[in-house]
C-alpha positions as CSV (number, residue, x, y, z in Angstrom):
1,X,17.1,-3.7,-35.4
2,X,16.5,-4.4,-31.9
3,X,13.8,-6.2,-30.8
4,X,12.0,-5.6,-27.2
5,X,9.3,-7.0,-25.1
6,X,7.5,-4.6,-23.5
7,X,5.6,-5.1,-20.5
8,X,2.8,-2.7,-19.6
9,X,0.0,-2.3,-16.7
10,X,-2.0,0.8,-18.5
11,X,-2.5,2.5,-22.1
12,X,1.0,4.3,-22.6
13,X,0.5,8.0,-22.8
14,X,2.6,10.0,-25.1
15,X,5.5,11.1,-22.9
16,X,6.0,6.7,-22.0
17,X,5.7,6.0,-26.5
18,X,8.5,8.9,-27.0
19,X,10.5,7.7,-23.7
20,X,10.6,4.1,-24.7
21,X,11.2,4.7,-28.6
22,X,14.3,7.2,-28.2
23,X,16.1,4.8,-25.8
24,X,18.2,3.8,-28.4
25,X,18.5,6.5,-30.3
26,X,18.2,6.3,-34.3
27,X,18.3,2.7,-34.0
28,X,15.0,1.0,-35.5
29,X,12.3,-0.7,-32.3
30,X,10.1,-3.6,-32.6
31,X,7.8,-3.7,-29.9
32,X,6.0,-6.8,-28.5
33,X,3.7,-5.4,-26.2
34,X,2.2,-7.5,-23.1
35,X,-0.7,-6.1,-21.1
36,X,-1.5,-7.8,-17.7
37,X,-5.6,-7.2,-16.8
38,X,-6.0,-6.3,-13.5
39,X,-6.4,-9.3,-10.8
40,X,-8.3,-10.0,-7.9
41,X,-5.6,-10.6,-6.2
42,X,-3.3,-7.7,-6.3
43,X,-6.0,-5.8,-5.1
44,X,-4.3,-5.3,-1.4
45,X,-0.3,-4.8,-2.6
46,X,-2.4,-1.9,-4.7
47,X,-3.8,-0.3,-2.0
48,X,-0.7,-0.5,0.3
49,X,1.2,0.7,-2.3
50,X,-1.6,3.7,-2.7
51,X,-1.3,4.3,0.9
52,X,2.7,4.2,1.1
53,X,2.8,6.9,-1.8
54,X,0.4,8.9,0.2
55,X,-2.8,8.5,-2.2
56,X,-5.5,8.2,0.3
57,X,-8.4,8.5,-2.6
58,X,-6.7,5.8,-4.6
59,X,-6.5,3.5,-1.8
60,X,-10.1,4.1,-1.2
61,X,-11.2,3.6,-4.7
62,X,-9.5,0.5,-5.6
63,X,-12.8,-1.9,-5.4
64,X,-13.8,0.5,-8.5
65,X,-11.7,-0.1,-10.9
66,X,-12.6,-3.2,-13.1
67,X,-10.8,-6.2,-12.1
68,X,-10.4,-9.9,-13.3
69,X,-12.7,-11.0,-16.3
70,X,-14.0,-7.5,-16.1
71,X,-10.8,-6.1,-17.0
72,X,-10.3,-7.8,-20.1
73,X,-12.3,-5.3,-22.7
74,X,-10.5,-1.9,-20.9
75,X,-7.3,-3.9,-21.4
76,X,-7.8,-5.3,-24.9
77,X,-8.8,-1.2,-25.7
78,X,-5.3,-0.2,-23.3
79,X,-3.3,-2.8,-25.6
80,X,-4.6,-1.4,-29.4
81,X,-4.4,2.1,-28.3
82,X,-0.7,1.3,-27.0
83,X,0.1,-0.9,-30.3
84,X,-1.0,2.5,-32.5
85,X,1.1,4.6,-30.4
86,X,4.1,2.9,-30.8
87,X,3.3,3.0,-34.5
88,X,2.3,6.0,-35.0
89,X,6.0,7.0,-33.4
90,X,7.3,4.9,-36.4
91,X,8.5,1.7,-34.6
92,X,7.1,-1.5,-35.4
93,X,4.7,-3.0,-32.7
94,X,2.3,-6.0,-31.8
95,X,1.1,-7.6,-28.5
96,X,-1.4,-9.6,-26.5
97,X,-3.3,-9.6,-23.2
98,X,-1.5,-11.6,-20.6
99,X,-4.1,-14.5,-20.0
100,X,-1.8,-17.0,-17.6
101,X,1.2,-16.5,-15.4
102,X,3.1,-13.1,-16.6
103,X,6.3,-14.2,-16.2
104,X,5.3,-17.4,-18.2
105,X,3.9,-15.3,-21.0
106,X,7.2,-13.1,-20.7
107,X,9.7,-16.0,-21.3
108,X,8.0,-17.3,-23.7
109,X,7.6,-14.1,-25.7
110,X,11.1,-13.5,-25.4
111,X,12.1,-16.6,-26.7
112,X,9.3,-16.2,-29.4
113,X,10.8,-13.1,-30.8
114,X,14.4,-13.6,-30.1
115,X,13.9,-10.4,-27.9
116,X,17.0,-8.5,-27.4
117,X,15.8,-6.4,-23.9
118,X,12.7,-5.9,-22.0
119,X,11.3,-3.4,-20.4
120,X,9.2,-3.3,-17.5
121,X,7.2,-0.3,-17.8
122,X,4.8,0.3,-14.8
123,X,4.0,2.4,-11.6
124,X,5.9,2.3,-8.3
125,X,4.9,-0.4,-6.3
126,X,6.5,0.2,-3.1
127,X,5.8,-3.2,-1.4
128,X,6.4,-5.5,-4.4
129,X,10.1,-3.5,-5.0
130,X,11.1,-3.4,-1.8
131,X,10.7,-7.7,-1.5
132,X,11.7,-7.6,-5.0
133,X,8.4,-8.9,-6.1
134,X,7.8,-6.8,-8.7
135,X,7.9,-7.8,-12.5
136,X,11.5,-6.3,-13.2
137,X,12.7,-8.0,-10.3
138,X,11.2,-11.5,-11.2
139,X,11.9,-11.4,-14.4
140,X,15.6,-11.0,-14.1
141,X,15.8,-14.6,-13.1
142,X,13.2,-16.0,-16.1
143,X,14.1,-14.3,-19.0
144,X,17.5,-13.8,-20.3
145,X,18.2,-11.1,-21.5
146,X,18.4,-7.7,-19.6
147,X,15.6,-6.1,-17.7
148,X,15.1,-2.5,-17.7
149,X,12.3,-0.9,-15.2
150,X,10.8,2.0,-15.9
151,X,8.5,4.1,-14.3
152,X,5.5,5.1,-16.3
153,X,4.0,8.6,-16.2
154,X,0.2,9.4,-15.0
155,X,-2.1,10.7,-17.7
156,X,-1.3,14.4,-18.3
């Protein structure tokens, strides 16, 4: 049984639950599923990120997506549809809103479940990678244990 700690920034659609629960084949998943809330203060890395991918109208429309304590019931909803998903794909899977520091909340869920691997699952984020201030990157000096990063897919 292998045990992973999933990191996640949206709901995981269908094609992300089948990618992450056929990485190791036949061999049985537990998920522990952490879901950051939007923040304030990614707001600008967003929007250059939006802008260095070439999506203008993201970039635009960042100020309208709900951010900060107004993010918490979209997330809490992201997190138990993403928990059912994983189930409903057969693995076994539980998880919590990131309230504090992530990487905090990563190490000690790591530690917590004796996690085996984590997996950074989230969009391109052009400016964080390329100072290798992104999750996956910061993690890889918290957590011990290997760090995969994976690039989630849009909504289909």
């Amino acid at each position: 049984m292998i045990t992973t700690v999933l990191m996640i920034e949206k709901p995981l659609v269908p094609v992300d639950v089948e990618m992450v629960t056929r990485l190791h084949g036949d061999e049985p998943v537990t998920f522990y599923v952490l879901l950051q809330p939007r923040g304030n203060q990614d707001r600008l890395l967003r929007s250059l990120d939006d802008v260095v991918l070439g999506e203008f109208d993201e970039a635009v429309h960042e100020g309208h997506v709900p951010e900060g304590e107004a993010a918490v019931s979209p997330a809490e909803t992201a997190l138990k549809h993403s928990v059912k998903a994983l189930r409903d794909a057969g693995a076994k899977a539980s998880g919590e809103i990131v309230e504090g520091d992530p990487l905090e909340t990563l190490r000690k869920a790591v530690a917590e479940h004796k996690a085996d691997e984590v997996i950074v699952l989230t969009a391109p984020h052009q400016v964080e990678e390329f100072f290798h201030r992104d999750w996956a990157s910061r993690a890889r000096h918290k957590v011990g244990v290997p760090v995969l990063k994976l690039f989630a897919h849009n909504d289909v």
